[in-house]
N, C-alpha and C positions, 0 to 999 in steps of 0.2 A: 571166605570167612568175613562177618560184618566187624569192621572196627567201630567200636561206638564213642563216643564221649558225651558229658558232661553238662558243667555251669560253662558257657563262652570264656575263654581266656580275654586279659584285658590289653593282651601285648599285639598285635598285629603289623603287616606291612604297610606302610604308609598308602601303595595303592592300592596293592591286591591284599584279597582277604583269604589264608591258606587254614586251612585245617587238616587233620592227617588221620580224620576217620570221618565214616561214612556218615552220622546222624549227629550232629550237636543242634543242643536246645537249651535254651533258657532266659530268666526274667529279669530284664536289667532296671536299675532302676537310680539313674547317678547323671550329671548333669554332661556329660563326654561321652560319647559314641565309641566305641574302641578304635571305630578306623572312622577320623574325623573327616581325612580329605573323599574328592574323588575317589571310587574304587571300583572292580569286579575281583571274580572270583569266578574260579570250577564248578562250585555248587550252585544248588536254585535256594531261593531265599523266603521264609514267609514271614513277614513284619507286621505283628498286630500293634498296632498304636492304643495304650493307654490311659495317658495324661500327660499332660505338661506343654508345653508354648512350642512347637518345632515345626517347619516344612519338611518334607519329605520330597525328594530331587532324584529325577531318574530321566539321562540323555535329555530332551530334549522338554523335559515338562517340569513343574514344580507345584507342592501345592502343600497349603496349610492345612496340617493333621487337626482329626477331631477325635475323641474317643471313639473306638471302636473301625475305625480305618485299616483296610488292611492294604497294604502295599509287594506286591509279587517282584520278583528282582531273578531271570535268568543268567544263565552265565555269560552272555554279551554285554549286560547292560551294566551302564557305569552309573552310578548313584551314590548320595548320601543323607543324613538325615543332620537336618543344618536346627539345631536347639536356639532359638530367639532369647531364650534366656537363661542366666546364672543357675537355676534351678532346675532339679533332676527331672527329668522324663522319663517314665515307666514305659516298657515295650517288650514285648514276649515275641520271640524270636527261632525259628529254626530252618535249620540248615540240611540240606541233606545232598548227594548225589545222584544224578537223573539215573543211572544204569541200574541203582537198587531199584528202583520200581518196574521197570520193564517188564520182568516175565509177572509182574500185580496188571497190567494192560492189557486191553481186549477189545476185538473189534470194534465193539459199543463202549468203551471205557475208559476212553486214554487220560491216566491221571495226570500225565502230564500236559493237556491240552491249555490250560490257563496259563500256562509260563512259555508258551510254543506258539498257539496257533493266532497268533497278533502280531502287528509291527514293535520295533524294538521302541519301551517308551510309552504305548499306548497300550491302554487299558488294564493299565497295571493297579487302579485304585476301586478297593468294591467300598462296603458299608455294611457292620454287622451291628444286629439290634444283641440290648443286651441279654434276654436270654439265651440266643445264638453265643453273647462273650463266653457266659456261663460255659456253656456246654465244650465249644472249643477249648478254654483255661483248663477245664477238667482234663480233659483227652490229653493236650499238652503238659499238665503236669503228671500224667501218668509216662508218660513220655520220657518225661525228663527225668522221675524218679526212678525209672529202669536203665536208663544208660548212667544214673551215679551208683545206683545199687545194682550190681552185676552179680549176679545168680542165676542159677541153670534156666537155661529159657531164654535169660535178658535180649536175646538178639531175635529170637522171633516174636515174643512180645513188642516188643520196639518196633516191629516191622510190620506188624497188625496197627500200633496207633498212630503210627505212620500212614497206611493206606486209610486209615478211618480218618483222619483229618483232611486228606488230599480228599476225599471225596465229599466232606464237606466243604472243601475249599471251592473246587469245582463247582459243587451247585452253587453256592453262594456269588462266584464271578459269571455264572451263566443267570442269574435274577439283577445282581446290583451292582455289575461294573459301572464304572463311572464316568460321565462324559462333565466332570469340573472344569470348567477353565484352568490351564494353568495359570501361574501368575508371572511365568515369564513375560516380558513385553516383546512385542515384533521385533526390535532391532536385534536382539539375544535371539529368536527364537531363525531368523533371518542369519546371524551368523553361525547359529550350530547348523543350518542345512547348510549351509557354502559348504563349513566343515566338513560334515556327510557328504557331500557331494564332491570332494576335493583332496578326501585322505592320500589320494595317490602322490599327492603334489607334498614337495617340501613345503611345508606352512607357515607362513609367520604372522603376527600381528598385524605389520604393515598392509603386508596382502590383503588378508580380509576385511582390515578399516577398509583399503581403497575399493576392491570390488564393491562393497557397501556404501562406499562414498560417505564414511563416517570417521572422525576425528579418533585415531587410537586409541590416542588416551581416555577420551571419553567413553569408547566402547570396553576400554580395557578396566575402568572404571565402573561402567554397570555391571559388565560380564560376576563381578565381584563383589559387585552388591546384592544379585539377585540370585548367583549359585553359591554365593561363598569361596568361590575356587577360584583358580587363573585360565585364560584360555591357553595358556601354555599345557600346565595341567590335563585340559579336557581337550586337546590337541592329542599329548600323548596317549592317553588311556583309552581313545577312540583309536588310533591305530595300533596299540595290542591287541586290542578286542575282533580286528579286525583280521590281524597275520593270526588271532587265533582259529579264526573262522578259517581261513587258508589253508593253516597248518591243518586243521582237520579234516579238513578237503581232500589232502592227500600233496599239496603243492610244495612244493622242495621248499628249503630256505632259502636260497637265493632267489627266486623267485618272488617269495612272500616279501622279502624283504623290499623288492622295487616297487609291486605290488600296493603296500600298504605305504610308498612315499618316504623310505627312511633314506634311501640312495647310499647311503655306506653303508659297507656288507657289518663291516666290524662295528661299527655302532649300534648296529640293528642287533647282532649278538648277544651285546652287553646291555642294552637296554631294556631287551626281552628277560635276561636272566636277573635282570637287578628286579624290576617290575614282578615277576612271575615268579622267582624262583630258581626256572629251570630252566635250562639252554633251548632253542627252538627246536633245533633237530631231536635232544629228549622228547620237546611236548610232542611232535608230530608223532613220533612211535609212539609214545602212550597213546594216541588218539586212535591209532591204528586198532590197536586191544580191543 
C-alpha cells in the first residue's frame, strides 16, 4: 500500500531528512530551508529552483541557482541549499522512494537513470526554459493536490504524475545537464577528495590541513565560507552515506563500522541511530526487503 503525504513538514533532523510516506511534494516559499545543515536522506529528491539569492551544494560541487534550475539529490549524496539572503526563496520540491517506481521501468526506460547512472555530485544541475516551468508546476501541483486531497484513486493517480514528471525529468537531464563550474575553489574541492578517498581512516582536521599542507584554521575557515557547514559536519555525513552503501550491500555492522572509519563499535551505533533514526543492524534488514 502507497503512503502518501502532503505540504513538507517544517520540523526535520538536523542531518538526515525522514519522511514516513512514499510521495511528498510541495512549494516552499520562506527564507529557511527546513533541513538547514548538511543532510541525506532514503529518498531521491527533485529541487526546481524558483527565485530568490541561494547556492545549491551537493558533496563535492556548489553553484549559484537561477530560475528554473533543477537540482537531482540520491540517497547518497549529502547536500544543502545555502540562501545568501534574509529573504525567502521559492522552490517546488518532491520526494519520493526509488522501489515505488521499479515495476514503472523497462529495458528502454529506467526512470530512474538521472539520479543513478553518474558519479555522486556530478551532473546533478540541468536548466528548464520557462514553458517547460509551466508544464512541470502543472504536473506537480496536480501532484500535490492528490496526496492533500485523498480520495478513491489518490494513490494511483499520484503514481501516474509521478512517472509523468520523472520522464520529463529524464529527458530534460539527457538535453541540458550541466557542466557549470562549481564555485568551490581547489583547496575545498582538494580536501573533500582526501575525504573521499580516506573515510576508512579516523579523520580529523589536523590530518587533512597537513596532508594538504594547509593551515587549519584556515582551511577550516573557507571549508565554511563556501559550504556553509563544518568539515566535521561533512566528515560525518559522508561516512553514514557510506556504512549506508555497506549496510545495503549486505555487510554486517561490525564490519561496516571499521569500514567506514568509525573504529568504536559503540559509537558507530549511536551515531548511525542519532543521524538516521534507526540502529544499523535495523537499516541492513530493511535493505534486505
Amino acid at each position: 500500500m502507497i503512503n502518501l503525504k502532503g505540504a513538507i513538514p517544517m520540523k526535520h533532523a538536523q542531518y538526515y531528512e525522514p519522511f514516513d510516506g512514499d510521495i511528498l511534494a510541495g512549494i516552499g516559499n520562506s527564507p529557511i530551508s527546513p533541513t538547514r545543515d548538511f543532510h541525506i536522506h532514503d529518498h531521491y529528491e527533485i529541487f526546481l529552483f524558483l527565485g530568490g539569492k541561494v547556492n545549491g551544494f551537493v558533496d563535492q560541487f556548489s553553484y549559484p541557482l537561477q530560475r528554473g534550475n533543477v537540482l537531482l539529490f540520491n540517497n547518497h549524496e549529502i547536500h544543502k541549499i545555502i540562501n545568501l539572503s534574509p529573504e525567502p526563496y521559492e522552490r517546488l520540491t518532491i520526494h519520493f522512494k526509488a522501489p515505488l517506481v521499479y515495476p514503472f521501468c523497462t529495458a528502454s526506460t529506467n526512470l530512474l537513470a538521472c539520479f543513478q547512472n553518474r558519479q555522486p555530485g556530478e551532473h546533478n544541475l540541468a536548466q528548464m526554459d520557462e514553458p517547460l516551468i509551466a508544464e512541470y508546476t502543472a504536473l506537480a501541483s496536480r501532484l500535490i493536490e492528490t496526496l492533500e486531497n485523498k480520495q478513491y484513486g489518490s494513490e494511483v493517480l499520484a503514481l501516474t504524475y509521478l512517472v509523468q514528471i520523472l520522464v520529463l525529468i529524464n529527458e530534460l537531464y539527457s538535453r541540458t545537464r550541466s557542466t557549470v563550474p562549481s564555485i568551490i575553489s581547489s583547496h575545498i574541492q582538494s580536501a573533500m577528495s582526501y575525504i573521499d578517498n580516506h573515510l576508512h581512516q579516523n579523520l580529523s582536521l589536523e590530518q587533512i590541513a597537513g596532508e594538504l599542507n594547509i593551515d587549519k584554521y584556515y582551511l577550516s575557515h573557507l571549508f565554511k565560507q563556501q559550504t556553509g557547514g563544518t568539515i566535521y559536519r561533512y566528515v560525518l555525513l559522508k561516512k553514514i552515506a557510506l556504512s549506508k552503501q555497506l549496510l545495503s550491500a549486505g555487510n554486517s555492522v561490525s564490519d561496516t563500522c571499521y569500514l567506514s572509519g568509525f573504529n568504536d563499535y559503540a559509537n558507530f551505533i549511536r551515531t548511525f541511530k542519532n543521524i538516521t533514526g534507526i540502529p544499523p543492524g535495523k537499516y541492513g534488514k530493511r535493505a534486505e526487503l
